[in-house]
Biopython code that builds the backbone (N, CA, C, O; Angstrom):
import numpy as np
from Bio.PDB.StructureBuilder import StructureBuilder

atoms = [
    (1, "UNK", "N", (-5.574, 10.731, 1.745)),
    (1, "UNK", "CA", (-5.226, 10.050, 0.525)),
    (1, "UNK", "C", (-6.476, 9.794, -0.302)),
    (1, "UNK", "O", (-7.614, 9.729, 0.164)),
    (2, "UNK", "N", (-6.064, 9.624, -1.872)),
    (2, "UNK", "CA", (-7.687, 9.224, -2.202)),
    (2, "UNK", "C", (-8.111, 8.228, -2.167)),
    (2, "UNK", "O", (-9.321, 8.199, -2.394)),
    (3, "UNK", "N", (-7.623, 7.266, -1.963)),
    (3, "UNK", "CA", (-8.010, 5.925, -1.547)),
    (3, "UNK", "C", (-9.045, 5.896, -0.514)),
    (3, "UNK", "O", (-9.984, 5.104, -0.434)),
    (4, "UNK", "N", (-8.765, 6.816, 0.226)),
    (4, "UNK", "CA", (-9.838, 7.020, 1.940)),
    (4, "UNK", "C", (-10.863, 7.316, 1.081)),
    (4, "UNK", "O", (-11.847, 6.736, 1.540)),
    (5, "UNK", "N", (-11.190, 7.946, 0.012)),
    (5, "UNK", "CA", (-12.965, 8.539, -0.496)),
    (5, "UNK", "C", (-13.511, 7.485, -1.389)),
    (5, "UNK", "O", (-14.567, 7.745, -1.966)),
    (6, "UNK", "N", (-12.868, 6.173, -1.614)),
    (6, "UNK", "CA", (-13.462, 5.420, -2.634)),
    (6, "UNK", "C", (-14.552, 4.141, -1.254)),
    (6, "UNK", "O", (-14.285, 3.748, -0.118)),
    (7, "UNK", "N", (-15.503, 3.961, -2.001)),
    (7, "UNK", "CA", (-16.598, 3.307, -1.676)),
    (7, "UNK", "C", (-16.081, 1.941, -0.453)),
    (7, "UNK", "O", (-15.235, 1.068, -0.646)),
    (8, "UNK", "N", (-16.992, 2.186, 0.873)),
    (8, "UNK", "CA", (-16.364, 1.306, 1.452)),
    (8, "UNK", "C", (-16.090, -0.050, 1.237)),
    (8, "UNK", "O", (-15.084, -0.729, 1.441)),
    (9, "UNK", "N", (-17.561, -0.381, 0.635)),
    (9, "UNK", "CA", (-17.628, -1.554, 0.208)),
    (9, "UNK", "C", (-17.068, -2.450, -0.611)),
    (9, "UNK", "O", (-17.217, -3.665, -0.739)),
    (10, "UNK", "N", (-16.224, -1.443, -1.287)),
    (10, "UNK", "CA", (-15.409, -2.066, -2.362)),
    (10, "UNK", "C", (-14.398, -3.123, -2.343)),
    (10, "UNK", "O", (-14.161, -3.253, -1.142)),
    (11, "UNK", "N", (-14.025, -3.546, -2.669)),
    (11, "UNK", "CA", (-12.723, -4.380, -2.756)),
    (11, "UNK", "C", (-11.442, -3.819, -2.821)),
    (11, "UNK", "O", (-10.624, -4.187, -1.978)),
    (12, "UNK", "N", (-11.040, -2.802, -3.868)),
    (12, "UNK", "CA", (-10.350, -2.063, -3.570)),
    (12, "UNK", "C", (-10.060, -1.520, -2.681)),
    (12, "UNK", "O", (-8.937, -1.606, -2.183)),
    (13, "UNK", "N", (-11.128, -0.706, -2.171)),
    (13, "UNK", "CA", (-10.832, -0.096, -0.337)),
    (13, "UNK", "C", (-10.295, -1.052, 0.107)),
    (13, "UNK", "O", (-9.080, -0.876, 0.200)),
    (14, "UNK", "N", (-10.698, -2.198, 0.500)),
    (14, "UNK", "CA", (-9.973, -2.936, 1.586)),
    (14, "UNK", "C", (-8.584, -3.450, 1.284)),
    (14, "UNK", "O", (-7.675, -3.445, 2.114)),
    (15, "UNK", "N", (-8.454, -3.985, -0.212)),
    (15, "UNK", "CA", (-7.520, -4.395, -0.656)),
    (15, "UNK", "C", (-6.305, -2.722, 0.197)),
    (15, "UNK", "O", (-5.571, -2.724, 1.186)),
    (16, "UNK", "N", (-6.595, -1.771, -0.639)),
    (16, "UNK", "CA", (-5.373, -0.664, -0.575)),
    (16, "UNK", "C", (-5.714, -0.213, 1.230)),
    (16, "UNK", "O", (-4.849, -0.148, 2.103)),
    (17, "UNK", "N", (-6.932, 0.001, 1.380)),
    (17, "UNK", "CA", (-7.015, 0.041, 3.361)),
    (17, "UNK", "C", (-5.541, -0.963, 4.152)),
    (17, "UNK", "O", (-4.658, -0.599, 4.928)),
    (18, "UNK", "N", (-5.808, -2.192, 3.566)),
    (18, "UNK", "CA", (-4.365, -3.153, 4.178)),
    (18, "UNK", "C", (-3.489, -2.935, 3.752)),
    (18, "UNK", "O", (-2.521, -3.351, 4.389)),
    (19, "UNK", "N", (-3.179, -2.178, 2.452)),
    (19, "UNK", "CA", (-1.826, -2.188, 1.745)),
    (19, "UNK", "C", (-1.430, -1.107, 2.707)),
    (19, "UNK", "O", (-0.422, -1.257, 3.398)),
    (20, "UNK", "N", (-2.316, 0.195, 2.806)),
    (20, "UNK", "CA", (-1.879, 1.420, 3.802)),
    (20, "UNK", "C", (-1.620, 0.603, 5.763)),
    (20, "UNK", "O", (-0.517, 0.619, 6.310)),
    (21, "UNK", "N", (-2.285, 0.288, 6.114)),
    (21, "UNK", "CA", (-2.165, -0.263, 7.457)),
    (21, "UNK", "C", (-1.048, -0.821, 7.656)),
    (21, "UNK", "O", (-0.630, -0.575, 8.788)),
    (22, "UNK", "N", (-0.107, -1.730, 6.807)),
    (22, "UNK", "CA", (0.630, -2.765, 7.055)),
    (22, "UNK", "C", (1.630, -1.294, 6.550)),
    (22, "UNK", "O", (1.289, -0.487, 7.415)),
    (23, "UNK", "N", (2.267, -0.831, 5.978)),
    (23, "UNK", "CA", (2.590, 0.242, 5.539)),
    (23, "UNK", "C", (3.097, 1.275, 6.506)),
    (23, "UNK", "O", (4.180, 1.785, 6.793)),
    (24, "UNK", "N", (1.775, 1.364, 6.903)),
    (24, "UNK", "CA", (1.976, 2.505, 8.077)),
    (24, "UNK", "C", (2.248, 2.326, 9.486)),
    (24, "UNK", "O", (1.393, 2.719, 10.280)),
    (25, "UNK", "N", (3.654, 1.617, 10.054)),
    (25, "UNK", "CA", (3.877, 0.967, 11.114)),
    (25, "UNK", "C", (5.180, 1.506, 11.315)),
    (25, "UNK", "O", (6.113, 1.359, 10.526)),
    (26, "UNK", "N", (5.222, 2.097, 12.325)),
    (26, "UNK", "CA", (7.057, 2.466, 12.969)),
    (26, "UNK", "C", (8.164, 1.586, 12.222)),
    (26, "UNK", "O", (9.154, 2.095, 11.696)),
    (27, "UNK", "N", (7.896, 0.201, 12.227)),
    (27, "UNK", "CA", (8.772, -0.806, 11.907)),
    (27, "UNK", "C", (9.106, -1.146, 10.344)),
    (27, "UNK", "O", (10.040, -1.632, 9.706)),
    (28, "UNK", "N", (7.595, -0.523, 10.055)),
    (28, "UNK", "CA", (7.565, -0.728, 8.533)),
    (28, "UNK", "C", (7.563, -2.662, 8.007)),
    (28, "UNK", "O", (7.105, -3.647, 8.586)),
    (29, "UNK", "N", (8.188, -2.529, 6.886)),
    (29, "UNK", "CA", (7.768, -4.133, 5.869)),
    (29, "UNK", "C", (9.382, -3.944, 5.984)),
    (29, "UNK", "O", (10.022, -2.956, 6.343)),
    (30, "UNK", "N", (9.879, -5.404, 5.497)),
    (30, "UNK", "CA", (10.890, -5.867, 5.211)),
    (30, "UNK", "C", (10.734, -5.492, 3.285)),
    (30, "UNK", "O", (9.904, -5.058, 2.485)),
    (31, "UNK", "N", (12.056, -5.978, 3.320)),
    (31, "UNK", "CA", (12.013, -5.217, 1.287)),
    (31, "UNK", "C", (10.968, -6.438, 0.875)),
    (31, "UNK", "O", (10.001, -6.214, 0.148)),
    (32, "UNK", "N", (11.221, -7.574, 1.338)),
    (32, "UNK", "CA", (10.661, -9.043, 0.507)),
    (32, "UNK", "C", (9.274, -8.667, 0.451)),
    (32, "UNK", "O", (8.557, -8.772, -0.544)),
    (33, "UNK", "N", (8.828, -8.073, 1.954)),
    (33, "UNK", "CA", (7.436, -8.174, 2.526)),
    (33, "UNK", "C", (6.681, -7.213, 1.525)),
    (33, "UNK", "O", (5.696, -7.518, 0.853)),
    (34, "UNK", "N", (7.489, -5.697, 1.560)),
    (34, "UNK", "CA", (7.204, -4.619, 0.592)),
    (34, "UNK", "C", (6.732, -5.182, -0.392)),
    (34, "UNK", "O", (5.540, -5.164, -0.702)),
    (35, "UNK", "N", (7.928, -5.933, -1.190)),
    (35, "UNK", "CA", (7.663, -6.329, -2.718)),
    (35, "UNK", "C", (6.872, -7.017, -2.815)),
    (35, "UNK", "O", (6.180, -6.795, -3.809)),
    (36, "UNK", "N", (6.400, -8.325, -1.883)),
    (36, "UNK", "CA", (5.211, -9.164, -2.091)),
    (36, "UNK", "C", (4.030, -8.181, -2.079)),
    (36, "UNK", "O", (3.434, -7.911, -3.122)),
    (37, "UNK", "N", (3.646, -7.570, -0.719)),
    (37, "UNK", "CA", (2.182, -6.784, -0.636)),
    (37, "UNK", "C", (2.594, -5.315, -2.207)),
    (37, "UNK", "O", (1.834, -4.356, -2.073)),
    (38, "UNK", "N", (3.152, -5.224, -2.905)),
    (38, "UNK", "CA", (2.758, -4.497, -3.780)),
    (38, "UNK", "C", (2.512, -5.120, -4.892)),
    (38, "UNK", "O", (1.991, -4.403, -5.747)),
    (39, "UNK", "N", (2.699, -6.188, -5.183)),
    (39, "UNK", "CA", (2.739, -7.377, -6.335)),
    (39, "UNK", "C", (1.675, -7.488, -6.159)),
    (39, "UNK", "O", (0.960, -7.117, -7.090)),
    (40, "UNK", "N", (0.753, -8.225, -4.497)),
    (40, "UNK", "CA", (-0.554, -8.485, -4.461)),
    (40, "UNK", "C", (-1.523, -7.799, -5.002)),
    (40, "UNK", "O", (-2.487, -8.246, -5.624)),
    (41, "UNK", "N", (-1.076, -5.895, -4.584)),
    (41, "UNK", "CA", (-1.976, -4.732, -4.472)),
    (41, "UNK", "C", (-2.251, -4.954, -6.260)),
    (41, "UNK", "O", (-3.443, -5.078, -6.539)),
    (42, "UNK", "N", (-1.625, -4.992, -7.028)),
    (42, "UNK", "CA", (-1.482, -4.896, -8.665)),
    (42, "UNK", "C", (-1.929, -5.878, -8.683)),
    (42, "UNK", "O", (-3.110, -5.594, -8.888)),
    (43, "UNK", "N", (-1.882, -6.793, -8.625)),
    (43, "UNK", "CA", (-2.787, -8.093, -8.838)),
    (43, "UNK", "C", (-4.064, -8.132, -8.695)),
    (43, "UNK", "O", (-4.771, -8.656, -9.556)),
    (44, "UNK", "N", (-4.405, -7.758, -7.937)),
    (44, "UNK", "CA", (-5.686, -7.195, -6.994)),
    (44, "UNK", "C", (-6.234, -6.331, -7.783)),
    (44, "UNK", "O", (-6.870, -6.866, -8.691)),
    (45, "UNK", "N", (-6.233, -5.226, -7.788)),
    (45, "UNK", "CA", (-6.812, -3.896, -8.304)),
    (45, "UNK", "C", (-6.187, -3.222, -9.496)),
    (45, "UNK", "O", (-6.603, -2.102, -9.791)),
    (46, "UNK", "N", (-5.124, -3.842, -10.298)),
    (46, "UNK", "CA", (-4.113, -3.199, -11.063)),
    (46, "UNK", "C", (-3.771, -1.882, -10.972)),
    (46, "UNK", "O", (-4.066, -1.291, -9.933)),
    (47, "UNK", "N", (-3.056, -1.144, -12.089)),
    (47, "UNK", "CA", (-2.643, 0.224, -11.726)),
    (47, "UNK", "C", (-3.099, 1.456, -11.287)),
    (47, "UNK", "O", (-2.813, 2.480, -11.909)),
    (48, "UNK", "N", (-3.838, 1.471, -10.193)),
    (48, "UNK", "CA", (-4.840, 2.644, -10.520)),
    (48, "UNK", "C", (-4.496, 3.807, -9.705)),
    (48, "UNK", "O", (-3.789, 3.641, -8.711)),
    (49, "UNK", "N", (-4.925, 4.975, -10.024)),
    (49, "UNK", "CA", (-4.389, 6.246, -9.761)),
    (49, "UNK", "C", (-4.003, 6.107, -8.207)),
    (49, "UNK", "O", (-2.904, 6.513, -7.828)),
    (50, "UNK", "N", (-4.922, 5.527, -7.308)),
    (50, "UNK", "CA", (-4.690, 5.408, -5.753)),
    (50, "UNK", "C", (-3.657, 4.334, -5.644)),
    (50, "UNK", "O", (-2.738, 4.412, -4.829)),
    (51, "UNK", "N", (-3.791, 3.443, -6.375)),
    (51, "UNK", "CA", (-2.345, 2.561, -5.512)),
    (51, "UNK", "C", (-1.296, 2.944, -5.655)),
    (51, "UNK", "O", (-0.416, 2.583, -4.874)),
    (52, "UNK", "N", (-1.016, 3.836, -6.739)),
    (52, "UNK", "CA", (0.238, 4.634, -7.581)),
    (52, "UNK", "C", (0.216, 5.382, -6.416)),
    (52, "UNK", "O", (1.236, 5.277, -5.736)),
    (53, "UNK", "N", (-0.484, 5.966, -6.074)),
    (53, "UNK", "CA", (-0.192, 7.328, -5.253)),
    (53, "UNK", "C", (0.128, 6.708, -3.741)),
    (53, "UNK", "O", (1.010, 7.157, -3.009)),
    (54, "UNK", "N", (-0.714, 5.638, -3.420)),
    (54, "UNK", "CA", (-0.601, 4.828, -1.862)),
    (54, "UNK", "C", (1.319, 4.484, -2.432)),
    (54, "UNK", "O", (2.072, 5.070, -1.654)),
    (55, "UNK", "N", (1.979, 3.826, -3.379)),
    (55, "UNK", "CA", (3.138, 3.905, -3.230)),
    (55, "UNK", "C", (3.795, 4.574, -3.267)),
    (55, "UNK", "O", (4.520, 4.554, -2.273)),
    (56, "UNK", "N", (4.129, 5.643, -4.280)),
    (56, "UNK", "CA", (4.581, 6.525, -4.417)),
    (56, "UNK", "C", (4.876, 7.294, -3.290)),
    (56, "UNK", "O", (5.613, 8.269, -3.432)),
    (57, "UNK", "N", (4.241, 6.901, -1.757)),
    (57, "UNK", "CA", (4.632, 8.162, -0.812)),
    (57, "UNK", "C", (5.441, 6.755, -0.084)),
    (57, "UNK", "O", (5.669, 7.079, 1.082)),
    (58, "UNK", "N", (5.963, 5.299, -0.344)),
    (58, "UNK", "CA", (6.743, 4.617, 0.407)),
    (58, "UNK", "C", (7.749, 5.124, 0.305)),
    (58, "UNK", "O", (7.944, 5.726, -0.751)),
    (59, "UNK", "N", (8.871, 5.115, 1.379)),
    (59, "UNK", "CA", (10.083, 4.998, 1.390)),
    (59, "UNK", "C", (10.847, 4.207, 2.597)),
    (59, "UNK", "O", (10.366, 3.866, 3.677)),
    (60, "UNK", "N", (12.313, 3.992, 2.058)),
    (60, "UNK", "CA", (12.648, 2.726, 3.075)),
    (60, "UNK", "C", (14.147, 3.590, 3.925)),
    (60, "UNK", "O", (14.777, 4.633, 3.751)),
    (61, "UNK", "N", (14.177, 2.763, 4.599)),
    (61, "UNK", "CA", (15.282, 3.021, 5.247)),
    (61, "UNK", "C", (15.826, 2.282, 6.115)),
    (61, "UNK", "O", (15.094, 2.158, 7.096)),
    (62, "UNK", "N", (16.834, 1.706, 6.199)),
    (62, "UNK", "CA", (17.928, 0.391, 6.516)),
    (62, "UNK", "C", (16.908, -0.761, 6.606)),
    (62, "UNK", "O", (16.488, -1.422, 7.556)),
    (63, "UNK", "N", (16.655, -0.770, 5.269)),
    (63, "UNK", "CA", (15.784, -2.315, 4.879)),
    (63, "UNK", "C", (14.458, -2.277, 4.933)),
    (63, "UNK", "O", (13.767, -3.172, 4.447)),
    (64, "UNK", "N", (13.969, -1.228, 5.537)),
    (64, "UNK", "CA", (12.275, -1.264, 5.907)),
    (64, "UNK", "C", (11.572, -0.102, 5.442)),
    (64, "UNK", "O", (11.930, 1.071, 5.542)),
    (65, "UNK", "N", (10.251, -0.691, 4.782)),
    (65, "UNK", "CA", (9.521, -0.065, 3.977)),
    (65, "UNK", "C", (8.441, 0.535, 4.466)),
    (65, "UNK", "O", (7.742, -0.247, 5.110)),
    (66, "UNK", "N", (7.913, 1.943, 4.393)),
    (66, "UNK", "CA", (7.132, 2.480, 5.060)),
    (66, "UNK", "C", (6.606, 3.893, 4.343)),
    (66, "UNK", "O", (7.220, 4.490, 3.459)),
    (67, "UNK", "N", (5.307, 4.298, 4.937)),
    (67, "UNK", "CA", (4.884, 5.469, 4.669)),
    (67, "UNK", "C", (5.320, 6.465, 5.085)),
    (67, "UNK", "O", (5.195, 6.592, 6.303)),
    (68, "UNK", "N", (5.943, 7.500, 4.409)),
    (68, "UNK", "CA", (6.455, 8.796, 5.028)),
    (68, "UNK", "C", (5.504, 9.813, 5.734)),
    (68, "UNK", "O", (5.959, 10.848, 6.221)),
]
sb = StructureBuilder()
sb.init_structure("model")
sb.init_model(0)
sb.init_chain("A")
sb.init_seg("    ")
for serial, (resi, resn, name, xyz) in enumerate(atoms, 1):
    if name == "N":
        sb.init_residue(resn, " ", resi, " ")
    sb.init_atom(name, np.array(xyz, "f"), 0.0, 1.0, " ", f" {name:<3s}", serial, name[0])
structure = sb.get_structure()
């Protein structure tokens, strides 16, 4: 993803590093959980080409939100 090549140090990295981690779990997010940590991520770092793209690959299925 391109998120993985942006500067470690950044804020962003870590910010979207947790948005991907929590994300990327068998169990996935609940919808609430989803919608809060993407509200944060935009809050955080606003629209930027990597968080678009870190969501853009979520999808859910019977309630739970996750990376495909």
């Amino acid at each position: 993803m391109m998120w993985e090549a942006l500067d470690r140090k950044l804020g962003d990295y870590k910010v979207l590093s947790l948005a991907h981690r929590l994300l990327d779990d068998d169990h996935g997010l609940s919808e609430e959980g989803y919608f809060a940590l993407q509200e944060f991520v935009y809050d955080e770092i606003g629209p930027t080409v990597e968080m678009n793209e870190l969501f853009d690959r979520v999808r859910a299925t019977d309630g739970r939100w996750y990376i495909k």
